[in-house]
Structures are given as C-alpha cells and as structure tokens.
C-alpha positions, 0 to 999 in steps of 0.5 A: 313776850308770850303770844295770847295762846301761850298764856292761856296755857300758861294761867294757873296751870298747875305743873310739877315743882321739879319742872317749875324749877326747871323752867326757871333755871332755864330762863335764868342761866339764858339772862346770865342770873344763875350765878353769884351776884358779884363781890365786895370786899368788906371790913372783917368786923361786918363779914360775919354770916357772909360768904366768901367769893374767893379763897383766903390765903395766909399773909402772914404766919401766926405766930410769927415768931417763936413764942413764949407759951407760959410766964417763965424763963427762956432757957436752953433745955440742954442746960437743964438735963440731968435736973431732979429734986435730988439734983436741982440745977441753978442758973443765973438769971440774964446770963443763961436764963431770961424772963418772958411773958405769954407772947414774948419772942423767945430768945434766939439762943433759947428752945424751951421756957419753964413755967414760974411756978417751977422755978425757985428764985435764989440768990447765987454768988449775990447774982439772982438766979433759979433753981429747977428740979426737972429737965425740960424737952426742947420746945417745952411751952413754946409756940413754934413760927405758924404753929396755927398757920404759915403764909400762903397757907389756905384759911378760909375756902370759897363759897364759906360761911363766916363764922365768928372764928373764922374772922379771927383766923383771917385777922390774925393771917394778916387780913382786915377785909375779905372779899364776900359774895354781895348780898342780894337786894329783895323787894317785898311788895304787899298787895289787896285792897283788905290789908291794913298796917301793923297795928291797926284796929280791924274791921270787918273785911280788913286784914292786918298786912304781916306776909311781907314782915315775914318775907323780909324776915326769911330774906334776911335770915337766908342772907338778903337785903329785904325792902318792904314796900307799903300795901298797894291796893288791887290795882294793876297799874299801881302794881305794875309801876311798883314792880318797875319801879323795884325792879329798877334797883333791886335783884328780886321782887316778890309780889304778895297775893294777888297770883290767883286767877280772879277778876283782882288777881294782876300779878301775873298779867304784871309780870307779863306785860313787863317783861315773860311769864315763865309759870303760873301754879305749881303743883304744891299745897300750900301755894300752889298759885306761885307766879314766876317771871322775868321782866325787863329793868328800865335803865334810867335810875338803875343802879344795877347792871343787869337786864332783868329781874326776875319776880316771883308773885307770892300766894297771900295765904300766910302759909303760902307765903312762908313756904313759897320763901322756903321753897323758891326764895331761899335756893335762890338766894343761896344759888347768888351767895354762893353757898348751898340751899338750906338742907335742914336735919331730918328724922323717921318718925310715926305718924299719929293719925290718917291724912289724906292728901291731892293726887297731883300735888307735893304737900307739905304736911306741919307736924309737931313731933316729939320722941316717945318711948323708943320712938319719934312721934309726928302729930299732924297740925292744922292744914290750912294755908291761912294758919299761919300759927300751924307754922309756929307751933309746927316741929318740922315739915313731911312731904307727902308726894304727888301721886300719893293719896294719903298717909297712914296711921301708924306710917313712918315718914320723914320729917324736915325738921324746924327744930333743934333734934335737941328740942325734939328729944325733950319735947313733952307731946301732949295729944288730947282734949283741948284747953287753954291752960295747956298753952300755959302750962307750956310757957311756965315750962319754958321758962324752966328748961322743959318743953311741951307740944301739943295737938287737938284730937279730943278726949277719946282721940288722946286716948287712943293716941296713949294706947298707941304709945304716941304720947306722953300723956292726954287731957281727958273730960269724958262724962260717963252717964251712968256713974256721973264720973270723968274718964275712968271708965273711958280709960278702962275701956280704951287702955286696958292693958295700958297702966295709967296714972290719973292726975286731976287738973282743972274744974271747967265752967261749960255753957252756951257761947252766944253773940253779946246781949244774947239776942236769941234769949237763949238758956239752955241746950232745950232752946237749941231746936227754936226756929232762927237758932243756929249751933255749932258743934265739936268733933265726936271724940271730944270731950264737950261734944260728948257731954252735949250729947249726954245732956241732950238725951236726957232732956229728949232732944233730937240732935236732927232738931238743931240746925248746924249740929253737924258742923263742927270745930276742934276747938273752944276757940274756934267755937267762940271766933264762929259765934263772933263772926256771927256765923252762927248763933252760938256753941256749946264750950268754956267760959274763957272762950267767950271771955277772950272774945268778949262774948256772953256765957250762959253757965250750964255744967261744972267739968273735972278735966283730967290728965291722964298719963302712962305708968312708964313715963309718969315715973320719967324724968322728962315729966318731972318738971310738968308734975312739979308745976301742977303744985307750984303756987305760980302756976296755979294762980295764973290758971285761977285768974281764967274765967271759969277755971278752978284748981281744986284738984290740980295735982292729985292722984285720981286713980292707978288703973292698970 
C-alpha cells in the first residue's frame, strides 16, 4: 500500500510512456501476470483467431495412403512405354488397368494413373480395355503417402494465430481440438454522473456513454472477452464496489473517465484503496491522465485463481479512450495471448502544414494521407482529445516525440497506418474549402470502388496545398471584389506556374446563422455591430470569412465593431453547433448548416463553389470516377435535395489556367 507521501507523488504526475510500461511490467512480473493466462483446448470449428498455447504435431499423414490424383485408371507406367499416336498401347481393364476416382487408394501393384480424358475405351478380344497413345513416368497423377504431411511432422507452431487454413491442416493431421491460449476476461466500467445510455434523447449536461462500446469492441478485436458494465455515476463507493466486484471474475478492469484530479475523479483513490497505485499520468497526448494499479480480488465467489488484478483507469475523452486501448490494452492483451502486439504497417510521407506540439509529451497526431503525384501526402486532422470522428476519418497515426516542439511544413514523418496501404494508394485527397456534399461525394465513391479523404483548410489553404503538390484537387469559393468573380484570380495569383482545370460544382446559399425565432431581430451583416450581438467567425483563408470581409467593407463596418469577430471556427458545422449551444448569437455560413441543426437562416448571398483540380491529375485515372459522378443523375439529385444547394454548374469546365 502507498504511504500518503508516496501518493501525492504519485497523482497526476506525468512520467514518460517508456517508464509507465516499466513500471507496470515490474509490478506485473512481481504477481506472476506477465505470462500467458493458461490454455484450453477447444474444438477446431471455434479456434479461429485464437493462439496456440503449444506446437501441433501431425498425427496422422495426409494422405495417408498413395492416392489417386485425377479420374482415370491405376496402371504400372512401366506397361505404357513405348505408347505413341503411331504405337498406341492396349491394356485390359481388371487385369492391368483398374478405374479409380480422385481420392481412391491406388492399387499396390500400380504407380501411375492416367487421366480418362487420355484413354480410348476399346473392346479387345470381347474383354473391355483402354487404348493409350502416350507413356506415362512412374507417379504420374499420384499423390504420394504425406505428400502434404507425415506424422510427427510440425503443422502449427506456439504462439500462432489461427487462420482458416490453418484449421484444415490440423483436421486433416488428425486433430478435432487444439489446446489455445485463453482469452482474457476484460471489465468495462463506464463512469459520470453526465452519461446517459445509447440511444438516449440528450439533454443539456447529458453525454451519450459510447467509450465503453468502443473499449469492448478493441478488446474483442485484439482477442478478449469484454463485459460491459452499466454507467455508474460519480460516486466513490459505487466505483469501488464495482471495481471489486469485477475484478473478482475478471483478468482486467478498465474504469472509464473519472482518472483526472477533480473533486470527482475517484479512480485513482479506488485503485489504491483496493490494492497499489503504480501511475497516475503518463506523458501522451491524448490521454495523459491514464491510471494504472493493481488490487487485491476478494476470494469469496472468484472464479479465477490469481491474486490481483490489474486496472487501468481510462481518460473519458473519446480519443483518449481509443488510444489508451492501443497503447496499454492491446500489448497486454497480446503479452496474455501469447502472441506480439500489434505492429501496424507504416509509411514516410509529407506533411501538409505546421503543427506544433508539448515539449514533454509523445503525441499522437491523426492524419489523413493519400499518395500524391510520387509522394504520400499526411494531412493533420482535428486534434481534439473528444473528436472522436478524427479517429474515424484518420488514415494513420504520427508520433511526434516528447522533446519535440513541433513539425514542419514540408517534413517527412512516419505514419502508423489505420488503413490498408491499398486504401492509401487509391485515396482521392481533397484539401480545401469546406462543405457538406464533399462528405457525399465521398460516400456515392465508395459505393463505386473509389475512395476520398479529405481536410478543412479553407479556400486559399487548398490552394496553397495545390501549389505544393499536396493534393488532388481543392474546393474554392473565393470572391474577387473587383470582378465579382469566384477563384480565377486566386488562382492566377497562387498557382502560376501550376496549370489547373477549373470544374464548376455547386451554387451555395450563405447567410446568417441565428438561434430559432431569431430573437436578436437580426437582417443583415450591418446588425452585427448592436449592443447584445455576439458573432462567430472563420479562419482567414476561408472562403466565407473572406466574402464576409468583402461585404463588410462595402458596407463600412469596423471589424473591431462586432463582438466575437475574432473567434473562429473551421467549419459551417461548427458555425451553426456554436449558435445552438447558445454561445454566440450567430455566424456568418450555409443554409444546410442551419438546416441540420434545426436553426434559422437569414439568406444574404448566391456563392459559385468551384473544384479547382491540377492539370496532371485531372487527366489521371484515380480521378476518373470523381469526374463522372459530377454528371450522374443520382448524384446531382441528392445534392439538390440540400437546403440551399444548387447544381447548375456541376460539371462544367470553368476555365484552363496554365
């Protein structure tokens, strides 16, 4: 048990990965838990996946007898020498030729079978015979005795993950069990007074509990066996009779959320009231707040002979939550397996843009990624520990080490990949403006084969992206306040030695966002300097924020003048979710986005959103399938049918600059 000294250095005292592992490693090889968990033998038709605790050796040959390898007839190849179309050699049937199936044991005075579809059935003398016009080798169409195994040969080593032709070797080496590594019992125990079940209608201060169906999901993927416990709320006892409780019957307990070092963060004082405290914060971001223990299982109704327990106390943030799994669940589960931990394919590619990161922290940057031109482009994703969608779109993972402050544009990293380097390699990477129907457009492609990805770095950041030769093409809505035209002359300007194709996409309604009822009175970018009026912006380089600037000087309005003008967001989404939050009183952005969020719009421009796209890869086959989707009949319907979007120029060849 830790004295109080020991844990005031203990809480929330970040300390580098490598030495947490250590540390855990240490407290587990002291309690005999950084072995295999035991073996089962278990019947064939359930052991795929599973890992072998011991060798398979071989029972029986296979085939275990000399067999016929065609339909045909056993013969001695000796009695066919000589057999040409000239000299064609007859034998009688019974006597120096017999009739056997695929499979059949061969006679024992035969070596050599020959197929049915190279003999002439014949009647000779009135006896039934065969007339063959070729010599055959001893052995011809013949499967030897173990010609695929012999007894006492080795089929399967230890510690090997089965796979579906695995189990047919040791079925057909006489096995109907193997003896596998058992698969280890995991507790998920959700914890916060906020969670509310799947499925739930929210309300405010409410959270939908997911953590721990992604938890048992890795667990099960990675070989576990996961139990999901209900949602406790903040509640130390209830947590530590929980925890007991699982860790009765159970091999490992992740406790979810609650590992921080607020007045309601119990899961560390849990652990270490019911058994040691070994760390508390770990120098990673997302999830540095990671607890891990050890404590004691209570005898009376265990089912499982060891003394401890070990718990690791998950961080609640989403992200957190799925790479703490990754990067303390999974060894572990594969140290009990027996097998490896997961070594995931990884890749050198080029990173889109600047990222600065914590000193004292490994962080672990998501990353979209998609092969360019000769190189593999990385485009950094959200970086928040709750987006958990950063995840789900992420390509792969780069570690930027502690002591490390940042990346640079242009940098090669090494990539963790999520995906398939076959995904990769045919990812269509879309870096630019923001808007809804490229998430569309990205779902009627992977109903076609085609796959695309994509990043939010505004209109002049896409471009930028184009000039470097990091993406396939951009979205663009750039006003140009002399001309009154979209993107031309951006693109003269930003890619003049780039030659482009511009293909016109959409028309956009863009307006005020405001709270429904429009309390505020609100008509127009002039009523965003009254008193009580709060905005929210986008980042300069994008689009809107650049047609809002536009708009405002013509009307003489002092940016200064408008509370929250320097706030910003990335994208219309994220506009309309601040304005329901009731954060702000409203934004400058699309239709659709007040529409999904059930908010009002005030209509105030018609925008052309254009897709610019290289010369070289507009001829490209990879963007074969994006080009013919812009004049699909499917396709443009389901974009029409969003609030404020119209397809008029969808598909049209706008310009050839370059």
């Amino acid at each position: 048990m830790n004295t109080d000294n020991e844990l005031e250095n203990i809480y929330l005292r970040d300390i580098p990965l490598e030495k947490a592992w250590d540390i855990l490693i240490e407290a587990l090889e002291a309690v005999g838990l950084w072995e295999p968990l035991g073996f089962e033998g278990i019947p064939l038709e359930n052991a795929l996946g599973r890992v072998t605790a011991e060798p398979v050796w071989a029972r029986i040959s296979s085939p275990h007898y000399y067999a016929a390898a065609m339909d045909g007839f056993a013969l001695r190849a000796a009695d066919t020498s000589g057999a040409s179309d000239r000299k064609p050699i007859t034998l009688q049937v019974d006597l120096n030729a017999t009739y056997v199936d695929t499979g059949d044991p061969l006679p024992q005075w035969a070596d050599a079978v020959v197929p049915i579809e190279n003999v002439e059935p014949i009647q000779e003398a009135g006896e039934p015979s065969i007339r063959i016009r070729a010599a055959l080798a001893p052995w011809t169409h013949v499967r030897a005795m173990g010609e695929d195994m012999v007894a006492t040969e080795l089929v399967v080593p230890a510690s090997h993950e089965l796979r579906p032709v695995d189990l047919g070797a040791i079925a057909g080496s006489g096995h109907d069990e193997v003896r596998v590594w058992r698969r280890p019992r995991v507790a998920i125990i959700p914890t916060g007074t906020e969670l509310v079940p799947i499925g739930s209608e929210v309300e405010p201060g409410e959270t939908i509990e997911y953590n721990s169906l992604v938890l048992a999901a890795q667990v099960e993927t990675w070989g576990g066996q996961a139990t999901r416990y209900p949602s406790l709320p903040d509640d130390f006892e209830r947590i530590r009779e929980a925890v007991s409780e699982a860790a009765a019957n159970h091999d490992l307990v992740l406790v979810n959320a609650g590992s921080s070092a607020g007045s309601e963060d119990y899961t560390a004082k849990v652990v270490e009231s019911l058994g040691k405290l070994l760390v508390h914060g770990v120098a990673v971001r997302p999830g540095h707040p990671v607890v891990l223990g050890l404590v004691k299982r209570t005898p009376e109704g265990s089912s499982l002979a060891r003394a401890f327990v070990p718990v690791i106390g998950v961080p609640g943030y989403p992200v957190s939550t799925a790479l703490t799994g990754e990067i303390f669940v999974e060894p572990l589960l594969a140290r009990w397996l027996g097998r490896p931990p997961l070594a995931p394919q990884t890749i050198d590619a080029t990173l889109t843009r600047k990222v600065r990161s914590s000193l004292g922290d490994d962080e672990y940057l998501r990353v979209t990624v998609g092969r360019v031109g000769e190189r593999m482009i990385a485009a950094p994703l959200s970086r928040g520990a709750g987006v958990i969608t950063s995840l789900v779109r992420a390509d792969g993972i780069v570690l930027i080490p502690a002591g490390v402050q940042g990346l640079q544009t242009g940098e090669t990293v090494s990539v963790r990949l999520y995906r398939s380097l076959a995904d990769v390699e045919r990812t269509i990477l879309v870096l630019g403006s923001h808007d809804l129907t490229i998430d569309l457009m990205a779902q009627f492609l992977s109903q076609r084969g085609s796959r695309l990805s994509s990043a939010n770095l505004g209109s002049l950041g896409g471009l930028v992206a184009l000039k470097r030769g990091e993406a396939h093409l951009s979205g663009s809505h750039l006003l140009d306040p002399e001309s009154g035209e979209y993107n031309l002359s951006y693109i003269e300007k930003y890619l003049p030695e780039v030659p482009v194709v511009v293909v016109g996409y959409v028309t956009r309604e863009q307006g005020l966002i405001v709270a429904p009822g429009n309390l505020k009175g609100l008509t127009g970018l002039a009523d965003l300097v009254k008193d009580g009026v709060s905005f929210i912006n986008r980042q300069p380089g994008a689009g809107t924020r650049i047609l809002l600037d536009y708009h405002l000087g013509e009307l003489g309005v002092d940016t200064d003048s408008i509370t929250g003008y320097e706030r910003e967001e990335y994208s219309h989404l994220a506009v309309a979710a601040a304005v329901m939050s009731g954060a702000v009183d409203c934004g400058l952005g699309i239709r659709a986005a007040a529409d999904a969020l059930k908010l009002d719009f005030i209509p105030l421009y018609n925008e052309r959103f254009d897709l610019v796209i290289p010369l070289e890869h507009y001829a490209s086959t990879k963007l074969a399938p994006l080009l013919e989707l812009l004049h699909e009949t499917e396709f443009r319907d389901a974009v029409d049918a969003i609030a404020g979007y119209g397809t008029t120029p969808m598909g049209e060849i706008i310009a050839e600059i370059g």
